[in-house]
MILUM-804307 format. One record per residue (C-alpha): x, y, z. Coordinates in steps of 0.05 Angstrom, whole numbers, plus 5000, padded with zeros to 4 digits. Example, Ala and Ser with C-alpha at 12.3 -4.5 7.8 and 13.67 -1.06 7.14 Angstrom:
524649105156
527349795143
This chain:
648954943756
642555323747
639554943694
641254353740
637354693796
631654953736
631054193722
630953983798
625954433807
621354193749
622053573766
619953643844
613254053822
611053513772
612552933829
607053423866
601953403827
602652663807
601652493878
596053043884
592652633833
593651953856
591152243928
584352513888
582451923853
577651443899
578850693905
573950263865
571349653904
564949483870
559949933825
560050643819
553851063798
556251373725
558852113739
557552193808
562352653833
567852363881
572052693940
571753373971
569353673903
561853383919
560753773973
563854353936
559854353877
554054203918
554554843962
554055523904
556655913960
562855453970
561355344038
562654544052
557254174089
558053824148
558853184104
561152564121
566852804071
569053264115
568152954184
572052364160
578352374127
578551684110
571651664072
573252074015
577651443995
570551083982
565751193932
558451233948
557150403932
562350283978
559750694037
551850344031
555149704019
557949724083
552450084120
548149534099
553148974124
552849214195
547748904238
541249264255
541749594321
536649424378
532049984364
531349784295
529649024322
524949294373
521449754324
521249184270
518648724328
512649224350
509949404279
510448614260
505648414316
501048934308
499748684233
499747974245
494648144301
489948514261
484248174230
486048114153
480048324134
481649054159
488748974100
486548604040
491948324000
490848643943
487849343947
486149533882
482348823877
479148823944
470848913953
470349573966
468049764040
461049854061
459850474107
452450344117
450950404192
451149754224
444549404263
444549514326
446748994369
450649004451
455948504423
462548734398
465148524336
471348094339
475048494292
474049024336
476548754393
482648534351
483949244331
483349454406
487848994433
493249254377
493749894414
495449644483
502849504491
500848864543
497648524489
503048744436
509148554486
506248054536
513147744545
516248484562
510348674611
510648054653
519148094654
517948804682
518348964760
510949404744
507848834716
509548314772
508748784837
505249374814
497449114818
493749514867
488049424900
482149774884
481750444920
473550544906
470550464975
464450194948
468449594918
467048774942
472648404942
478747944979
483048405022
489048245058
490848695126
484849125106
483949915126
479950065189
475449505233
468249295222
466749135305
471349755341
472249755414
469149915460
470350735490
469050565568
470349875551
476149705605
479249015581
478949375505
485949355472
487850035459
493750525480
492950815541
495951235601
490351415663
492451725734
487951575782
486651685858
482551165891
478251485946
478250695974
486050475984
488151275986
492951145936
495651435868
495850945821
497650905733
493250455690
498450425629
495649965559
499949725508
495649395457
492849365382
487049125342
487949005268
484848635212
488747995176
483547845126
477248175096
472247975051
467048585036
468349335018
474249805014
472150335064
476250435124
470750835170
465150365171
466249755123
461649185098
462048375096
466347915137
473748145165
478147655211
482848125270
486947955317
487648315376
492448365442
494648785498
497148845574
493749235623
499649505672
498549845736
503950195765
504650575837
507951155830
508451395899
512450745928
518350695915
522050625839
515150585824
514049905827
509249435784
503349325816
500048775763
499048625689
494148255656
495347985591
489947905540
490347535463
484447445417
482347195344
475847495320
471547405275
466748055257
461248215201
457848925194
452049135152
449449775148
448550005226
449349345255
456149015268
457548345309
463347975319
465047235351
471046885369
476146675429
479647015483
484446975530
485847315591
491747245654
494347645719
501047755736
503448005798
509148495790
516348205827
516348835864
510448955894
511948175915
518348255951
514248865986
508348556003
511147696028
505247596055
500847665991
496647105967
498547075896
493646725843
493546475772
488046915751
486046525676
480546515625
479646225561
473346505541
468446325476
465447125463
459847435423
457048145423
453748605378
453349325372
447849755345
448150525309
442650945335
443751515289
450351735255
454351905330
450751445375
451750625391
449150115437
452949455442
452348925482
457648285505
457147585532
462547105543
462746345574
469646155594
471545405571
478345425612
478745835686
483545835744
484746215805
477446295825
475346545754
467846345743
464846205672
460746855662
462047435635
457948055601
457548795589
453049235557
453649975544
453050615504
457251175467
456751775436
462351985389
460252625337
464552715283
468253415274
467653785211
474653905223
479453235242
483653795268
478454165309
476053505342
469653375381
467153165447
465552475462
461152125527
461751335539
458950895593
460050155603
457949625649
461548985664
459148415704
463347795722
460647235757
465847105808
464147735834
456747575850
452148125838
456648685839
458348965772
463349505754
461750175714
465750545678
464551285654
468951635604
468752375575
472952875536
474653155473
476752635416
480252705344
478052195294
481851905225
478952015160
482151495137
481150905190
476651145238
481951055303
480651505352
485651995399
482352165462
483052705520
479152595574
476852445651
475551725675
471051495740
471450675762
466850415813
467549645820
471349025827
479749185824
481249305743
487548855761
483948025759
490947985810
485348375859
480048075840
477148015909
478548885927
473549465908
475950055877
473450825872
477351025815
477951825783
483352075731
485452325679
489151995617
490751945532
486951435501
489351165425
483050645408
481950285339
């Protein structure tokens, strides 16, 4: 019974190191460098210290199965990945777009180079200019730049103020409005008291001026060339003091301009239109009203003038082509302002403006306008924030009125452009 078992037991160890054996021999599937050693012996006899490497052996069970042909046989059937392509891609260009003469076909055979200083000369040499355009990745990938969001959307204009060039909604306005101008479009809220009708009354503005279309420079304070704005606004006057404080009047103004500035002198040229309203409330209050339809489509021209850095003159004349409700073809205004520039946009400065305004259905009376305060100014654009008093002597500043005088002091915000 115990050699039986002895035999048994013979038998079982030499079963376990015949499949030991069979498990340590790799499988051949195509050449095999002469004695290269197979299995986890390589990295063992690799490593003195018998530490094993972090081999491929080791990571991978499977792979010691292989021999070395095997593995780079089948590394070399997969397909290149896309960083491979892209790399290939990029240094292929570059060489077919360098000159030839810069890589010679066959070195050792090629004229050797002459480094003698060139003649001097403003042209560049084409092989030059080949070489330069290797380096930039537009001219090496034109396809990829265009594809690209950066290289559809991303061309700015040019930000030197100095620059001559197409510009659509340009920065800032070559012709800006006038300060005491009162038909200007600008944001505005003014309380007055009028010494005539003893009443308290609001002269509210909700308007804009902006530029669709510039040809000239970059600068948003005082630009150069031609520039096309559009401007509009209505002039609102409110009572305060009767009751829900009802709408008085609005006039509604619309305009397309056309403007040019160089140096110190600006003009501008275009069409205007002007109507009164007469609010529903002040209406049902007053029945007996005689209610008109106050219009003017006016051709307009003006030009204003620097006289040093803070100081302009200007001056306005209009002909109205269209006119209703006792409008009469004449208009024009003339004035002066002085606005300093802070050292400080924060810190501010004061400003003084005076404007005259003469309307021929008004005969010879004209009315003047006076404006001063303290002001803050925009680096950037040149709009102006006001603070300030206000005094109106003249014909009503609602064309609803056109036929009443007013006396006119107050107070108010003013936001011109």
């Amino acid at each position: 019974m115990q050699r039986t078992l002895l035999n048994f037991w013979n038998t079982f160890q030499r079963c376990l190191l015949a499949i030991a054996a069979i498990a340590m021999q790799p499988v051949h599937s195509g050449a095999r460098e002469p004695g290269a050693p197979e299995g986890f012996l390589y990295a063992w006899q690799n490593q003195p210290s018998g530490e094993f490497v972090p081999d491929y052996r080791r990571v991978d069970p499977l792979k010691p199965m292989l021999s070395d042909a095997d593995i780079d046989a089948y590394e070399a059937s997969k397909p290149p990945s896309f960083l491979d392509q892209f790399t290939s891609n990029v240094q292929t260009s570059a060489i077919e777009t360098t000159d030839s003469r810069l890589i010679p076909d066959d070195p050792l055979s090629a004229t050797p180079i002459d480094y003698s200083p060139l003649p001097e000369t403003d042209a560049v040499p084409d092989f030059i200019e080949s070489a330069a355009c290797c380096t930039q990745m537009e001219e090496i990938l034109p396809e990829t730049r265009l594809m690209t969001p950066y290289g559809v959307f991303s061309e700015l204009a040019s930000r030197d103020p100095n620059c001559f060039s197409w510009q659509v909604l340009p920065k800032g306005l070559m012709y800006r409005s006038y300060i005491a101008g009162e038909k200007e479009p600008r944001i505005q809220m003014v309380q007055s008291n009028d010494s005539r009708s003893k009443q308290r009354v609001w002269d509210a503005v909700l308007g804009g001026r902006v530029g669709l279309l510039r040809l000239g420079t970059c600068d948003g304070i005082k630009p150069e060339g031609f520039q096309l704005d559009l401007e509009g606004a209505v002039f609102a006057r409110v009572l305060p003091d009767e009751p829900s404080s009802m709408l008085a009047g609005s006039d509604y103004r619309v305009g397309m301009l056309g403007t040019n500035r160089c140096e110190g002198t600006a003009i501008k040229y275009g069409y205007y239109h002007v109507s009164s309203h007469i609010g529903d409330e002040y209406l049902l209050a007053n029945p007996t009203f005689n209610r008109i339809n106050y219009v003017r489509d006016s051709l307009i021209i003006g030009m204003t003038q620097d006289v040093g850095y803070s100081t302009q003159i200007y001056g306005e004349f209009a002909y109205a082509l269209g006119m209703e409700g006792g409008a009469k073809p004449l208009e024009f205004q003339f004035g002066a302002q002085y606005l300093p520039v802070a050292m400080s946009s924060l810190r501010g400065a004061p400003y003084l403006a005076s404007n005259l305004h003469f309307r021929e259905e008004f005969g010879g009376r004209c009315g003047v306008n006076t404006s001063a305060g303290w002001g803050w100014q925009s680096l950037e654009t040149g709009s102006r924030l006001r603070l300030g008093a206000q005094y109106y002597n003249g014909p009503s500043l609602q064309y609803q009125f056109f036929d009443q005088l007013e006396n006119l002091f107050g107070f108010g915000v003013w936001y011109d452009y």
